[in-house]
C-alpha positions as CSV (number, residue, x, y, z in Angstrom):
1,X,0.5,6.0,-22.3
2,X,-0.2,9.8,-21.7
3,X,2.9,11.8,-19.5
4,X,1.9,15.7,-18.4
5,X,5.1,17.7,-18.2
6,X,5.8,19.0,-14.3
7,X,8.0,22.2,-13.6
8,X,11.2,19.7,-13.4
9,X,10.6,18.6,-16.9
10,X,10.4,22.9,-18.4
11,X,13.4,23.2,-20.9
12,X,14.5,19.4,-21.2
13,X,14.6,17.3,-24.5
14,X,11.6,14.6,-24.6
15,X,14.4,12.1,-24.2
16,X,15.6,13.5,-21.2
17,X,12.0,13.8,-19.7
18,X,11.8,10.5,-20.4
19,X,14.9,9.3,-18.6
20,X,14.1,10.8,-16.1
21,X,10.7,8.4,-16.0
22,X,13.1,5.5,-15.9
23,X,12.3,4.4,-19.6
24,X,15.7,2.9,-21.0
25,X,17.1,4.0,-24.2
26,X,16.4,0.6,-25.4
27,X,12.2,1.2,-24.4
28,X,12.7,5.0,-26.0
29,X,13.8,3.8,-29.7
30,X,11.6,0.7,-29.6
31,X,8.6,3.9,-29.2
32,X,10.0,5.7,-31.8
33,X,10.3,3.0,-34.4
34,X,7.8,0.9,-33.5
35,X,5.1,3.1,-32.8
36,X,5.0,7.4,-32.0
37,X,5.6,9.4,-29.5
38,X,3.3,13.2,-29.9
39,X,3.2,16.0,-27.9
40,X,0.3,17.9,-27.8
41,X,-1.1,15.5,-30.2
42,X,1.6,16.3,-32.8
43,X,4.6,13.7,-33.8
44,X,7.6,15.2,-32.0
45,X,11.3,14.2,-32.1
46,X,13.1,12.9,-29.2
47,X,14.8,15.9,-28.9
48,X,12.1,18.5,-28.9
49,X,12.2,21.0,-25.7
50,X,9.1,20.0,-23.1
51,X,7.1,22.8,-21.5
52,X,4.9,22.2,-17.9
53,X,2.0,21.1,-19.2
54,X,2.7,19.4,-22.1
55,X,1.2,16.2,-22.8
56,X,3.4,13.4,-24.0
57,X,1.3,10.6,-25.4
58,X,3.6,7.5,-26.4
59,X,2.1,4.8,-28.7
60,X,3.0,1.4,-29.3
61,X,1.8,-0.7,-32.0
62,X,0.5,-3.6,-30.2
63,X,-0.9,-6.4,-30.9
64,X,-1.5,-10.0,-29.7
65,X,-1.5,-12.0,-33.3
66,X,0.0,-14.9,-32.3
67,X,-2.9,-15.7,-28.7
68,X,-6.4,-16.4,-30.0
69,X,-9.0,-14.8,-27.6
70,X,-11.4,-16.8,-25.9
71,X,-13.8,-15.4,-23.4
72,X,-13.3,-16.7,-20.0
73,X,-14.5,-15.4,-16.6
74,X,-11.6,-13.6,-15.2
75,X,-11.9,-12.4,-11.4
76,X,-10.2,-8.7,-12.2
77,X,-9.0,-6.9,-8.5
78,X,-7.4,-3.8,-9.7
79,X,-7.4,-2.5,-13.5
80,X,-5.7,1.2,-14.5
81,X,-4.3,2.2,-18.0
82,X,-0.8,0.3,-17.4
83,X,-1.6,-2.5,-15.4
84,X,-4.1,-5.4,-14.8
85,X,-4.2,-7.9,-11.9
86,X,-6.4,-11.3,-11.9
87,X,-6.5,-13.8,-9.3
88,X,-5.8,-16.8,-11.3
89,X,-7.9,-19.9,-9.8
90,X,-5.9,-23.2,-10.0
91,X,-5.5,-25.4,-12.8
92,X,-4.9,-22.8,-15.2
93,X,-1.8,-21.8,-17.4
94,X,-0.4,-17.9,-17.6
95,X,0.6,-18.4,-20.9
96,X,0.2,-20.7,-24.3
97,X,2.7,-23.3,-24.4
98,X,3.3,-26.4,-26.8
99,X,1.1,-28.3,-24.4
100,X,-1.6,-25.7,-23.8
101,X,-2.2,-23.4,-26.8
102,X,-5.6,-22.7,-25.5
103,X,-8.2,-21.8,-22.0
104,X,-4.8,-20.0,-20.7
105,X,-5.3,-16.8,-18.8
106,X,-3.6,-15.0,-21.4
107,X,-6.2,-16.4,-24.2
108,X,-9.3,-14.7,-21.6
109,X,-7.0,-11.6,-21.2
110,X,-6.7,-11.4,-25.1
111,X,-10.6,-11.8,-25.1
112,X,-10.9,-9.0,-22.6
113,X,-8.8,-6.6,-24.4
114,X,-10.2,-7.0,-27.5
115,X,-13.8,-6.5,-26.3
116,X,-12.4,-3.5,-24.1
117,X,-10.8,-2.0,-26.8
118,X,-7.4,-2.2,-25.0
119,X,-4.5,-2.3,-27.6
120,X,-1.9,-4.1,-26.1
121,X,0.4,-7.3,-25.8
122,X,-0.2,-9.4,-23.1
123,X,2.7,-9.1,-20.8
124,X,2.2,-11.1,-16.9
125,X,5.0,-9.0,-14.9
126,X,4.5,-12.1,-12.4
127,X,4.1,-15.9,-12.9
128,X,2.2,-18.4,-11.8
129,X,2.7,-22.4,-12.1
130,X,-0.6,-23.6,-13.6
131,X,-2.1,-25.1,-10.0
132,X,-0.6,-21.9,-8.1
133,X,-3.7,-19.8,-7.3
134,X,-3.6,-16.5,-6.6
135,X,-2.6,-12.8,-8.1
136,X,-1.0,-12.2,-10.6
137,X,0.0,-8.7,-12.7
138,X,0.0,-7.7,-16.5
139,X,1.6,-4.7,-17.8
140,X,-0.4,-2.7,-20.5
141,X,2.6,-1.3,-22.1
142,X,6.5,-2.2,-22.2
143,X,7.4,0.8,-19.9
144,X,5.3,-0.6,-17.1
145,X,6.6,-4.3,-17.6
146,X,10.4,-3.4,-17.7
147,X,9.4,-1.3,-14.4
148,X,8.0,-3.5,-11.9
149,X,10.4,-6.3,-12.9
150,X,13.7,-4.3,-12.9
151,X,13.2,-0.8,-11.7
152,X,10.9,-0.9,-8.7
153,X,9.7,-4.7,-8.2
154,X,6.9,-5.8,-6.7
155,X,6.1,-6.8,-3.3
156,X,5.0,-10.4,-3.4
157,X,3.3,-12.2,-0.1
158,X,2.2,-15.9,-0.3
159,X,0.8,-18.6,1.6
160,X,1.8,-22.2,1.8
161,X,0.5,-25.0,3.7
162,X,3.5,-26.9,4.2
163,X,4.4,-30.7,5.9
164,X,5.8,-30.9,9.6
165,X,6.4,-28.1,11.9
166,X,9.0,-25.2,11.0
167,X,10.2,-22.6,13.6
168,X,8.8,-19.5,13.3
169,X,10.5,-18.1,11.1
170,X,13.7,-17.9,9.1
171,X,15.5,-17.7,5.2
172,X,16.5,-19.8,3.2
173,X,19.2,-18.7,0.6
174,X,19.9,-21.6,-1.7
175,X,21.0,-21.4,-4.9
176,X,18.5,-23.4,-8.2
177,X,19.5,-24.5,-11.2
178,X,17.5,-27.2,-13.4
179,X,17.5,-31.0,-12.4
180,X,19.8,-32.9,-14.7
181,X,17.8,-34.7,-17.1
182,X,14.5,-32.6,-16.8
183,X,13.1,-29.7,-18.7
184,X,10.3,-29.0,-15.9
185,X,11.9,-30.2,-12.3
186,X,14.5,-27.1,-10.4
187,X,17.0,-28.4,-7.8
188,X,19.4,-27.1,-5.2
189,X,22.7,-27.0,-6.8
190,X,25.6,-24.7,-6.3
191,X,26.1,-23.8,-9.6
192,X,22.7,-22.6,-9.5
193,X,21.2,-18.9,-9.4
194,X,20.9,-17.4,-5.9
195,X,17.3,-17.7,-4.7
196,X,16.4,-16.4,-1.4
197,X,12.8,-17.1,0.0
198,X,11.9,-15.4,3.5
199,X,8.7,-17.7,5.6
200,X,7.4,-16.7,9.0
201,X,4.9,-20.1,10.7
202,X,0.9,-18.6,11.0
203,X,-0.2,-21.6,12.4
204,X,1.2,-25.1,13.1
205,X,-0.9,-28.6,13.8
206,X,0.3,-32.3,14.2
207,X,1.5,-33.1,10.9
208,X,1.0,-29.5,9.2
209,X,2.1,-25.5,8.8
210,X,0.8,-22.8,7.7
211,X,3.3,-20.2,6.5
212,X,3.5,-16.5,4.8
213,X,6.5,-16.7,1.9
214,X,8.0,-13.7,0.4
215,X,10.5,-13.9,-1.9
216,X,13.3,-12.1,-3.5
217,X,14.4,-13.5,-6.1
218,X,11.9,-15.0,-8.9
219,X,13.3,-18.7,-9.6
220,X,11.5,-21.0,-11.4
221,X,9.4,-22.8,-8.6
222,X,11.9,-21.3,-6.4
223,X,9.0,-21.8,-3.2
224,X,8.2,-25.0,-3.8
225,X,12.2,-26.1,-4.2
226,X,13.1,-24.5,-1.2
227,X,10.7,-25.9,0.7
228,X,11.0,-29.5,-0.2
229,X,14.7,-29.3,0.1
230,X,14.6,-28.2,4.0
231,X,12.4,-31.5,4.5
232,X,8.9,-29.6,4.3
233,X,7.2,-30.0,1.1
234,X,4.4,-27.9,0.3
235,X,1.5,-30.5,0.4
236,X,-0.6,-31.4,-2.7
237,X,3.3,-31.1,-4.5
238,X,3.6,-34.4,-6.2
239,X,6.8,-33.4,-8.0
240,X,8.6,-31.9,-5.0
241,X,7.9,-35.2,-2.5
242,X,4.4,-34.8,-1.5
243,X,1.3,-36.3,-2.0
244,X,-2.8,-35.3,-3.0
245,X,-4.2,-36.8,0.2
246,X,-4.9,-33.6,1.6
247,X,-5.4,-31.4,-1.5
248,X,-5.4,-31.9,-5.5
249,X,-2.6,-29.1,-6.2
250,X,0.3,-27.6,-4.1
251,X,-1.6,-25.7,-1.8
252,X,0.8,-22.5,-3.1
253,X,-1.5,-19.0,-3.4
254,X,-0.3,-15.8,-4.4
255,X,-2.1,-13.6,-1.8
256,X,-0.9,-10.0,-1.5
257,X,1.1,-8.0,-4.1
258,X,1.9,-4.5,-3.4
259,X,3.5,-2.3,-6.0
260,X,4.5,1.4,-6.8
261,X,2.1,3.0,-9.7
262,X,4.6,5.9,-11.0
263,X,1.8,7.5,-13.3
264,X,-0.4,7.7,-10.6
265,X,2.0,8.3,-8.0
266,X,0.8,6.1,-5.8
267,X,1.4,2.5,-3.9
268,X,-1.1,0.1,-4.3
269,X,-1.8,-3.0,-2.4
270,X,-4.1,-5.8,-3.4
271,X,-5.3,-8.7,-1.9
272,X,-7.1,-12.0,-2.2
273,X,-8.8,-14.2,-0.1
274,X,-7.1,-17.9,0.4
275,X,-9.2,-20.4,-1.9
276,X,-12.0,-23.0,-0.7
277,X,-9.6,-26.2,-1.0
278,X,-7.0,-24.4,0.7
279,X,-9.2,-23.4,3.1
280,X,-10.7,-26.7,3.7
281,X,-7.8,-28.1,4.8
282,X,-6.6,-25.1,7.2
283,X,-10.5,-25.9,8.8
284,X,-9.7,-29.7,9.1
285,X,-6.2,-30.0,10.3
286,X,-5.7,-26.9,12.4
């Protein structure tokens, strides 16, 4: 990660400078004993003075040991040096878990970095359940992780196909917590972390919905809970009260994210285009 000192950074300590970046003290140590921080290409203490124009270069010593890379076709839609974004197809994990050690999207990320070149953990900012489609982000570094989850979040958009007709739009701010007696299924319960999930109807038929979700918060399934628990299950959601009639997987995808690139000093906004299965059921039932 490469910094250029501005005018408002002349005369402060590199600590300061970066503070004023939004890296936590926490992020700023972990650099410093974990990797090096050099300005002007020359190790520097954290409490040298910074002159416009100097170049702050802050290394981390990265490495994903413990994911095996395995090449994969991955459908990349934006790429910089701090972040990555893939639209992640269905039926694939984010992340190796005790049940799927391998063919996760972190194993082809691992894969891509390593024939890239790219030194760096794999870090998703985002997560998708494995047969929610759509975009999701990976920071390249621990400064950009920690920032679009904490300092300036994302902007997420998705689209459901839901059951039965909703009005057009509304919020539902219900609190989740884990269902008694299962590691995987969330509930509504009032001891449960405030989730709040904003939908606005596209298109209605018969039977079916359409909708655009954002959301919030960032509960564990925290869409598909709501949803079900209003009396509208997302359709294809066989462990929130639907069925696969219509379509093999929730019909969930993860359409738009928008987010604020402080290096670059711009917003960026990235789509994806809604699936074939989900559109095959939008061109039969609506």
């Amino acid at each position: 990660m490469v910094i250029i000192a501005e005018e408002k950074d002349e005369n402060l300590p590199l600590k300061q400078v970066l503070l004023n970046r939004d890296f936590s003290s926490t992020l700023i140590k972990n650099y410093k004993h974990n990797g090096k921080i050099l300005v002007n290409n020359q190790l520097s203490m954290i409490n040298r003075i910074i002159k416009k124009n100097d170049i702050i270069e802050l290394i981390l010593n990265d490495a994903n040991e413990s994911i095996e890379p395995q090449k994969m076709e991955l459908k990349i839609c934006y790429e910089d040096d701090d972040i990555l974004i893939i639209d992640k197809p269905a039926g694939v994990v984010v992340h190796p878990t005790t049940g799927y050690r391998e063919n996760t999207l972190a194993n082809g990320i691992a894969w891509y970095y390593e024939d890239k070149k790219i030194k760096s953990s794999i870090r998703p900012v985002n997560r998708l359940d494995k047969d929610t489609s759509g975009l999701i982000v990976f920071a390249k570094n621990p400064f950009m992780q920690n920032y679009l989850q904490n300092v300036c979040p994302m902007n997420k958009l998705y689209l459901a196909i839901i059951e039965g007709k909703l009005k057009d739009k509304g919020t539902i701010d219900l609190p989740i917590g884990r269902k008694p007696g299962s590691i995987v299924e969330r509930m509504v319960r009032q001891d449960g972390e405030r989730a709040i999930t904003h939908y606005t109807v596209l298109k209605s038929s018969e039977n079916l919905s359409l909708l655009r979700v954002k959301i919030e918060t960032g509960r564990t399934h925290q869409i598909r809970v709501h949803l079900s628990h209003i009396g509208h299950p997302i359709i294809g959601d066989t462990l929130y009260g639907s069925n696969k009639l219509l379509i093999r997987r929730q019909a969930l995808h993860s359409f738009r994210i928008s987010l604020k690139q402080p290096f670059l000093n711009k917003y960026i906004s990235i789509y994806t285009q809604v699936p074939q299965d989900m559109k095959n059921v939008l061109i039969n039932s609506f």
